[in-house]
C-alpha positions, -999 to +999 in steps of 0.1 A: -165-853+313-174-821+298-174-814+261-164-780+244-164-774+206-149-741+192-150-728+160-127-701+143-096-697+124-071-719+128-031-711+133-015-745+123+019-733+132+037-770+124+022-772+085+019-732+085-014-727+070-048-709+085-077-727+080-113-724+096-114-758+121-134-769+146-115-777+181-133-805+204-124-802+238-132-836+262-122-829+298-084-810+296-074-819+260-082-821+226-096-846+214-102-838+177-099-810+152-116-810+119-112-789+093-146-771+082-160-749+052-161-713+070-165-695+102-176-663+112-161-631+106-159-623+144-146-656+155-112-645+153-079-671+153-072-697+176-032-700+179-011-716+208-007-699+238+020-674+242+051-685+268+079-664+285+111-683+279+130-665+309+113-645+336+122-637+379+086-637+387+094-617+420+102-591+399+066-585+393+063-579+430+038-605+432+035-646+441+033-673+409-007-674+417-008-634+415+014-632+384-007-659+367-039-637+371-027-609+352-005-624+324-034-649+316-056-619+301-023-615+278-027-651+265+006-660+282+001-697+291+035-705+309+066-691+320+103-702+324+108-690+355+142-684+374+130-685+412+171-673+422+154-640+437+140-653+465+163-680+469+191-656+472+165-644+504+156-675+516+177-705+497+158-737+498+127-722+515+121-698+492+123-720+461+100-742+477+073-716+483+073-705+443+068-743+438+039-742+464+025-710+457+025-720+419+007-750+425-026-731+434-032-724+398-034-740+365-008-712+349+022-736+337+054-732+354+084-739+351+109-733+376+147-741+373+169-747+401+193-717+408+230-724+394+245-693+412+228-684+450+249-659+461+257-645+429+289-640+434+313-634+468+311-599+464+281-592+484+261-602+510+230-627+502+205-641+527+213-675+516+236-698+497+229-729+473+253-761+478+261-781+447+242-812+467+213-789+468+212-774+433+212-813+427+186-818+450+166-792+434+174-808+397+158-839+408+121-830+416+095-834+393+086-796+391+121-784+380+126-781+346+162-767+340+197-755+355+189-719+358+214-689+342+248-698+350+261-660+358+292-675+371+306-676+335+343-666+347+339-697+370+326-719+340+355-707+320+383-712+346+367-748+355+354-742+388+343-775+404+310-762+416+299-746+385+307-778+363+294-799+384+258-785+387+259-784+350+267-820+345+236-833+373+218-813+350+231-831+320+223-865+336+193-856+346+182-842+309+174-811+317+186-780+298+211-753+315+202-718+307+229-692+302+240-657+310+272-640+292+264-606+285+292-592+262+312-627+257+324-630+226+350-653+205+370-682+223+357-675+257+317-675+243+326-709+225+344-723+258+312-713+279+286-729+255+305-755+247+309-763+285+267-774+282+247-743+284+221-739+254+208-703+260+216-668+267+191-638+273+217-613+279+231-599+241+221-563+239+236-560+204+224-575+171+260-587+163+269-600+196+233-624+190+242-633+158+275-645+169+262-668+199+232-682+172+258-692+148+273-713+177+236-731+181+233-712+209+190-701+216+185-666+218+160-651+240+150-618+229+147-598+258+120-564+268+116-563+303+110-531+326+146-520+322+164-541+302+149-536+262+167-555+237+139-561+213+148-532+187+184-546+186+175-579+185+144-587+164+162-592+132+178-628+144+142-638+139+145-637+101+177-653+101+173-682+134+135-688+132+141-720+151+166-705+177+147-675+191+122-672+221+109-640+234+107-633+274+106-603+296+132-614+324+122-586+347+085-570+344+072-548+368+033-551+374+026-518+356+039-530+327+031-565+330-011-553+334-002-536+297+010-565+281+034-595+278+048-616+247+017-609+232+035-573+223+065-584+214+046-608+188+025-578+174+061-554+173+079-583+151+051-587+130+049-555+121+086-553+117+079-578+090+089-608+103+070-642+086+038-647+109+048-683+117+086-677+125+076-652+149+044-675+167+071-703+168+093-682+186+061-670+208+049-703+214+066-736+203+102-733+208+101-722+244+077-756+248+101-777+227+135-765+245+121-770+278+099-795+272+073-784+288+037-800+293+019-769+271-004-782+246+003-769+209-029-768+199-028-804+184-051-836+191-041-856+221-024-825+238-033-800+267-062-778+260-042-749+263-046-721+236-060-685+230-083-670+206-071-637+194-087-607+176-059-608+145-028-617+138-011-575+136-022-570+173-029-603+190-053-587+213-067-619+233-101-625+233-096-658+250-071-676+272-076-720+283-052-740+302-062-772+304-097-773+291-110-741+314-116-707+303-092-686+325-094-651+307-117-633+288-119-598+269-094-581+292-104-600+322-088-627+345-113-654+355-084-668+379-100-663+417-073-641+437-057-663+461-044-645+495-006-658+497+020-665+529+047-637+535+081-652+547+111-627+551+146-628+562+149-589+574+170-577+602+183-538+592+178-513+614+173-478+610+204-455+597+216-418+605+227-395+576+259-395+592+260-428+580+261-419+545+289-402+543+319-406+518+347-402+528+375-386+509+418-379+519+409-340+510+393-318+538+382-291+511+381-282+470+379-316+447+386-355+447+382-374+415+357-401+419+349-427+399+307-429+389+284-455+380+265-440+351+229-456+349+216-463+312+178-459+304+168-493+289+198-513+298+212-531+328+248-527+321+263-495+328+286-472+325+322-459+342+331-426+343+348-405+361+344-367+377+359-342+395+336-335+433+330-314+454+343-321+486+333-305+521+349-310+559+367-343+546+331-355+528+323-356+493+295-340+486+264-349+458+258-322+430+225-327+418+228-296+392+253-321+370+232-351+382+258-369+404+243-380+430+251-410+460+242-445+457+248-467+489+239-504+493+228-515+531+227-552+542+198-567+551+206-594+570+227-582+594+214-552+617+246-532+623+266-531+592+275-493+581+260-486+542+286-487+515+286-455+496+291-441+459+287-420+428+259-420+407+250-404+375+213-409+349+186-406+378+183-367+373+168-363+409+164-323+418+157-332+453+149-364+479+158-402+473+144-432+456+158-471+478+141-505+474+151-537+487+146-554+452+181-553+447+195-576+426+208-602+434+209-609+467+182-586+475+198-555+501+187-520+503+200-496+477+193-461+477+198-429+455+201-399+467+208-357+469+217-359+504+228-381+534+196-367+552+173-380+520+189-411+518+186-424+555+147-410+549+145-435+523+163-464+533+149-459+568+113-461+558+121-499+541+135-505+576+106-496+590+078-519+564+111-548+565+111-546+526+096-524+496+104-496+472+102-461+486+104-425+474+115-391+494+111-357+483+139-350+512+112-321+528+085-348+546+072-363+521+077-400+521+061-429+502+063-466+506+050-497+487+054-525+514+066-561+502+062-577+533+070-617+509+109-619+512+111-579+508+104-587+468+064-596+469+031-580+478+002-598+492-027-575+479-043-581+447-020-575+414-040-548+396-040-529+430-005-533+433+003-519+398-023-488+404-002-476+433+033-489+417+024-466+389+013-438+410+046-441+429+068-440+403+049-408+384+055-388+417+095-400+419+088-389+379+072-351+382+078-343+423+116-351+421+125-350+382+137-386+377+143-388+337+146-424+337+113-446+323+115-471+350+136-457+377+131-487+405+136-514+381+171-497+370+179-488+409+177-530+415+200-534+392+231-510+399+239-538+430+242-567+406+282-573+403+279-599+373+266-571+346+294-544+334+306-515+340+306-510+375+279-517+401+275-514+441+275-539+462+272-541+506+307-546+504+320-516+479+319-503+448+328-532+422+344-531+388+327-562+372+359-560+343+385-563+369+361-587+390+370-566+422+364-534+445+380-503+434+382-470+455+355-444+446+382-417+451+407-421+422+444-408+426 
């Protein structure tokens, strides 16, 4: 059995005191840790390691065992990770392969079992999750938790299903993770008092500091489009014990920058107390879920990172279970070449296809429009007068209204549904990916009919990615050939030519938002308000239905 000693400051987050220690490491754990006189100036801090307490790992467009290579060098030891994006692809299979795929590294995972595959009836998934196999799911020794319950109207009104996944969870003693973006009063008390312990979805401080003050965890979210920290951060000084951090959605450009290790630097230096916000970082995501992450305690794991300071957290050293897996800036995790299952059977569009209809042959219909928000998955409603040509309505990229059409995946004739669109600020061409969530078809944005059958056309043609058109020949695809969500190739690869991608869709067609394909997956997902597109129509998540796009 090998034997490790490490010296340096010590962040006792349970007595909250710094003190320089000694750490012996036998084999995977610690086996003691002694207080000693002094250490030197460059050994920097030894703390727990850092743990995302809600995040869709497909999102990163890469496999668990990819993921884990890059978010090591960030100290990140663990995630809580919602597998519902591939399931919503693949059901069982796909779970089962993040379970697999996970299991080639010693990152520490913890997957929950999907509450809510399809999302909802108002589109078209690849899959759907039984209450017998959500149960099923609940049951194995690598499932942690119940996954977000989205289905919080069906919670409220006492749907069988819903409740029923929530109390195998319950017997099983696992918690149930929540999702109730903008519920508030009786119906937020109703839906956590129903069981679920968690919600990542406030995007104001007071709606937060209404769900804490029902007990209710708080995950403090800044992912790639959704950024909720600057409203949110405060709660920290006031429900130390009831706030995690996590990223939700984090696309590999970003996630190559940095991970909770930011968000633990940007509260510090928002003046939040050093050990609140490293409990919040560290312990309470390990407590709630009880995962197996060592706290940096004899007996435990040998998980832990060594860190520069305690303003920036820049890691100097990341070990899971005894071993060394990053150092300055570098993964020491061996890239592992990963299996590419899919569920694609689209075939290519015409622009005809695109079309919107409209009862005027000439002049103006008033249409309703989606308006995308920078940082935010919600969205807007509004409503315009457009122009309308030979029966069609017609884009006007000069006041930035532009078409959004959603194409099913999974069935290879089904015409595109079509709509209004407003907050890309394209000049010219079309942005479509098949990450869209939740069950995962092709949406599009676009100038023109001709631009977006370019664009949806070429994921077609690689059966899944994220593509960009300038509409005059110029066409660029980034292939995920795992589900139509995941890449194969190496993660820091992936992000070089994600980032190059989305600077062209920036400066060739004049997108204005900061990450345009992470907001484009999510103006399909018919559980977040305003209104959102689905396969099946344009949805008003208030109502809970379709509406026309043409208003009378």
């Amino acid at each position: 059995m090998s034997i490790t000693t490490i010296s340096a400051q010590l962040i006792d987050l349970r007595q909250r005191r710094i003190y320089p220690a000694a750490i012996t490491i036998e084999g995977s754990r610690i086996s003691r840790i002694r207080e000693i006189s002094d250490t030197p100036a460059a050994s920097g801090y030894l703390l727990p390691g850092f743990v995302d307490a809600h995040v869709h790992i497909e999102s990163s467009m890469l496999p668990p065992s990819e993921f884990a290579r890059l978010a090591v060098v960030h100290g990140t030891v663990a995630t809580v990770s919602d597998p519902h994006e591939i399931a919503n692809v693949l059901g069982m299979d796909g779970v089962m392969y993040m379970l697999d795929d996970a299991a080639r590294v010693p990152f520490k995972f913890c997957f929950g079992a999907p509450s809510c595959v399809p999302a909802t009836t108002f589109e078209t998934a690849g899959a759907t999750l039984k209450t017998e196999q959500v149960e099923q799911l609940l049951q194995h020794t690598s499932i942690g938790y119940l996954s977000e319950m989205m289905n919080f109207p069906g919670v409220l009104q006492g749907d069988a299903a819903c409740l029923a996944k929530i109390a195998a969870a319950q017997r099983l003693g696992k918690p149930v993770d929540g999702h109730a973006p903008g519920l508030r009063g009786d119906d937020a008390r109703h839906y956590f008092a129903a069981g679920i312990s968690t919600d990542h979805e406030c995007f104001t401080y007071e709606e937060g500091l209404e769900k804490a003050r029902l007990g209710v965890k708080i995950l403090i979210r800044e992912g790639s489009a959704a950024r909720n920290f600057e409203a949110l951060w405060p709660l920290l000084k006031v429900f130390p014990n009831q706030i995690m951090f996590c990223s939700d959605d984090k696309h590999p450009d970003d996630l190559v920058r940095g991970h909770i290790n930011d968000l633990a630097a940007r509260a510090v230096g928002n003046g939040c107390d050093l050990f609140d916000t490293l409990t919040a970082a560290c312990v309470n995501p390990v407590e709630h879920y009880r995962l197996p992450v060592g706290l940096l305690r004899e007996g435990e794991p040998a998980d832990f990172i060594r860190v520069t300071d305690l303003n920036t957290f820049r890691v100097l050293e990341t070990w899971l279970n005894g071993s060394k897996v990053a150092e300055n800036g570098q993964t020491l995790l061996p890239y592992l070449p990963a299996n590419a299952p899919n569920y694609f059977l689209a075939k290519p569009k015409k622009a005809a296809d695109f079309q919107l209809q409209t009862s005027s042959r000439t002049g103006w219909a008033n249409c309703r429009i989606i308006e995308a928000l920078d940082g935010q998955i919600v969205t807007g409603a509004a409503s315009e007068q457009m122009p309308v040509l030979n029966g069609q309505v017609q884009a006007d990229s000069s006041r930035d209204l532009l078409k959004i059409s959603v194409t099913n995946r999974y069935t290879p004739d089904t015409p595109p549904a079509v709509g209004l669109v407003r907050g890309f600020g394209l000049r010219q061409g079309a942005l479509a990916s098949s990450v869209a969530h939740d069950s995962h078809n092709i949406v599009a944005v676009g100038t023109d009919d001709a631009a977006l059958a370019e664009a949806v056309n070429a994921i077609v043609e690689t059966q899944g990615g994220i593509c960009a058109t300038d509409g005059a020949g110029d066409t660029r695809v980034l292939p995920l050939p795992i589900a139509g969500l995941m890449s194969q190739r190496d993660g820091y690869d992936l992000a070089r030519d994600y980032a190059q991608l989305d600077a062209w869709v920036k400066a060739a067609n004049g997108c204005s938002l900061l990450a345009p394909f992470m907001v484009l997956s999510f103006l399909a997902l018919p559980v977040i308000p305003k209104l959102k597109m689905t396969d099946l129509g344009l949805f008003d998540v208030g109502r809970f239905s379709f509406v026309p796009v043409e208003m009378p």
